[in-house]
C-alpha positions in Angstrom: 95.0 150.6 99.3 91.9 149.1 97.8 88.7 151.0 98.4 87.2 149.0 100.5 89.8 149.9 103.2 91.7 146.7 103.2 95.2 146.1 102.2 95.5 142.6 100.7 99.4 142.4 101.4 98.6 142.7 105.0 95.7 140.9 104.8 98.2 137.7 103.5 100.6 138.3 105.7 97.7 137.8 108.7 96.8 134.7 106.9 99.9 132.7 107.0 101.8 130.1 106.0 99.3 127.3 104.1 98.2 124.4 105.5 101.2 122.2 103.0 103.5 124.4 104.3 102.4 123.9 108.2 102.2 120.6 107.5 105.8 120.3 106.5 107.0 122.4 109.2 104.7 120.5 112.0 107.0 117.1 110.2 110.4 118.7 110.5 109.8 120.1 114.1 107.8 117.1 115.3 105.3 119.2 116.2 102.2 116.5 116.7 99.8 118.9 118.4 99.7 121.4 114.8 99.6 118.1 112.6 96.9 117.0 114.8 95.3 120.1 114.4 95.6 120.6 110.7 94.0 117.1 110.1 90.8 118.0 112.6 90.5 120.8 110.3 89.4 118.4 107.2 85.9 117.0 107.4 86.5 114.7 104.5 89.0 111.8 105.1 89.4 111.8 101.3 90.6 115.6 101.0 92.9 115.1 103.5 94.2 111.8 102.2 95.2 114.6 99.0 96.8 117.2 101.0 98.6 114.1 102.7 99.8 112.6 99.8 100.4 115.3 97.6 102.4 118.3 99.7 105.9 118.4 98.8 108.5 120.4 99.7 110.4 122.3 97.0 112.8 119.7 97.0 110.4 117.2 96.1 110.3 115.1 99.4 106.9 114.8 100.7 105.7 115.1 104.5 106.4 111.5 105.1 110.0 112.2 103.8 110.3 115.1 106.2 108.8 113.2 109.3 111.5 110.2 108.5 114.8 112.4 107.6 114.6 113.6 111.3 113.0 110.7 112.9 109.8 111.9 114.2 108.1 108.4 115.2 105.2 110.6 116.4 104.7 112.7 113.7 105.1 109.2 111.5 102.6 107.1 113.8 100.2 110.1 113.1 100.3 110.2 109.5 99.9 106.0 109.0 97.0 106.4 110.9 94.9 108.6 108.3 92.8 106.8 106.1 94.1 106.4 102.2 97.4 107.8 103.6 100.6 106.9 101.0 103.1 104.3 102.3 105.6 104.8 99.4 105.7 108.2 97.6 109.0 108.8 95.9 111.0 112.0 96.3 112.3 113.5 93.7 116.2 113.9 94.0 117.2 110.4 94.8 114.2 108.6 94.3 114.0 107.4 97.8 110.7 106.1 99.6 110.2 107.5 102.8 111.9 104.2 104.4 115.1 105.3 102.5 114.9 108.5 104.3 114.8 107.0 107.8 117.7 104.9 106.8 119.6 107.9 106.2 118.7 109.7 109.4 119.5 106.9 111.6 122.8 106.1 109.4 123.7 109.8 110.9 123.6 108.9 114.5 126.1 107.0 116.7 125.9 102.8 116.3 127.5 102.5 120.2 124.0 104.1 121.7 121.2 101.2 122.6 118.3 103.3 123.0 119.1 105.2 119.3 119.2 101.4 118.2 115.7 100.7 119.6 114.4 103.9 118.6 115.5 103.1 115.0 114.2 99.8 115.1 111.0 100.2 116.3 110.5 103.1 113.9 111.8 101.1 110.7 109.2 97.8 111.8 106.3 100.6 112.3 106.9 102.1 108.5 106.9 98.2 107.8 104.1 97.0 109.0 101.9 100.0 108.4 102.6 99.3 104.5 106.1 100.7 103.1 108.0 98.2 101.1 111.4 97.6 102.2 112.1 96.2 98.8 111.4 99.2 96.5 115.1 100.6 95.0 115.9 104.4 94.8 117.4 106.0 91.5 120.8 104.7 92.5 118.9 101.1 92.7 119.5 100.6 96.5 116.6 99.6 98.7 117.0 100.5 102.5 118.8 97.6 103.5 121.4 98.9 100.9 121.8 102.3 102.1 121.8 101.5 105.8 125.3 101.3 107.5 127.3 97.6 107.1 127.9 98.2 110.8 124.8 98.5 112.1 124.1 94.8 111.7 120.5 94.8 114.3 119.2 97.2 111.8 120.4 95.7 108.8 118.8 92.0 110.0 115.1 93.9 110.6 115.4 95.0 107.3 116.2 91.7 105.7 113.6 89.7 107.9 111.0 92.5 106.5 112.4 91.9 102.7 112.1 88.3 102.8 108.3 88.3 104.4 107.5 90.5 101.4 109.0 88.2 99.0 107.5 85.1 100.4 104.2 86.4 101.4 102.8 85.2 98.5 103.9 82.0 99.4 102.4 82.0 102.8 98.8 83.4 101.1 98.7 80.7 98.8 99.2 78.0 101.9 96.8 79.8 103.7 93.9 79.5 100.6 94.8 75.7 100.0 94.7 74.6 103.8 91.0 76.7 103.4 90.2 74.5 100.1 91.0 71.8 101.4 89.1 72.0 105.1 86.2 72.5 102.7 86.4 69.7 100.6 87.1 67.7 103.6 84.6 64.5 105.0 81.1 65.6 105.0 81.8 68.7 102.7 78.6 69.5 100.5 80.9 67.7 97.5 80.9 64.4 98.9 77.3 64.4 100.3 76.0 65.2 96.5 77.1 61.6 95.4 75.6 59.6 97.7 
């Protein structure tokens, strides 16, 4: 006993698990409402944007792992929606983005069920289209569309769609900027009026 009458061991007992280790449990159990609570907590989006992107579990898989090995769409619409939140962090073991790890979840579930096929397709086009790169390999150099079961074909043509919009987008900017150039330089742009 210390002698101002408290007993630290207690006192950290009362205090808890910490706020990276709440946060990985509230990802695991889908637990939205303690997430939810843990990120009103912050008052500065940057500090949580940290905590966010820098909790890991022993393992080395981050929250985002642990929200997409069991599927929790909720937990994952949550976290996309924080300001400077991490699309593609990289676990440790297999190298595997977050998108890998969904891939693996949903390669554990039965192929014959419809609504576990829309579930995993709507989930895999949300991680999409809130940032994660379908096209980034894991240390075994598979992307997702590698590691997702040659029998689930629906999930394996989202993926491919998402790959090839990635590798063309450049493409599709560069059509955008010259059909822009050229409405600019167009008749009675500022270029042609200077001549006459």
């Amino acid at each position: 006993m210390v002698e101002d009458g408290s007993q630290p061991e207690r006192d950290q007992e009362q205090e808890g698990a910490s706020k990276g280790e709440q946060l990985i449990a509230a990802a695991r159990g889908n637990n939205t409402d303690l997430l939810k609570e843990i990120i009103a907590s912050f008052s500065d989006a940057q500090e949580l944007a940290d905590v966010l992107n820098n909790t890991k579990t022993p393992m080395g898989n981050y929250i985002y792992h642990e929200a997409a090995l069991n599927g929790n769409y909720e937990i994952i619409d949550t976290l996309l929606d924080q300001e400077g939140f991490e699309c593609d962090p990289i676990n440790r073991v297999e190298g595997d983005t977050p998108l890998h790890s969904a891939i693996r979840y949903f390669n554990s579930l039965p192929l014959d069920d419809p609504e576990i096929q829309t579930y995993a397709r709507d989930l895999i086009l949300m991680m999409i289209d809130c940032g994660s790169d379908p096209r980034i390999t894991n240390k075994a150099n598979l992307t997702p569309y590698h590691l997702t079961d040659p029998k689930n074909t629906a999930l394996r043509s989202v993926i491919q769609e998402a790959m090839d919009l990635e590798q063309n987008k450049g493409d599709y900017i560069l059509e955008e900027i010259n059909a822009d150039d050229a409405e600019q330089s167009g008749p009675g742009s500022a270029s042609e009026s200077d001549d006459n």
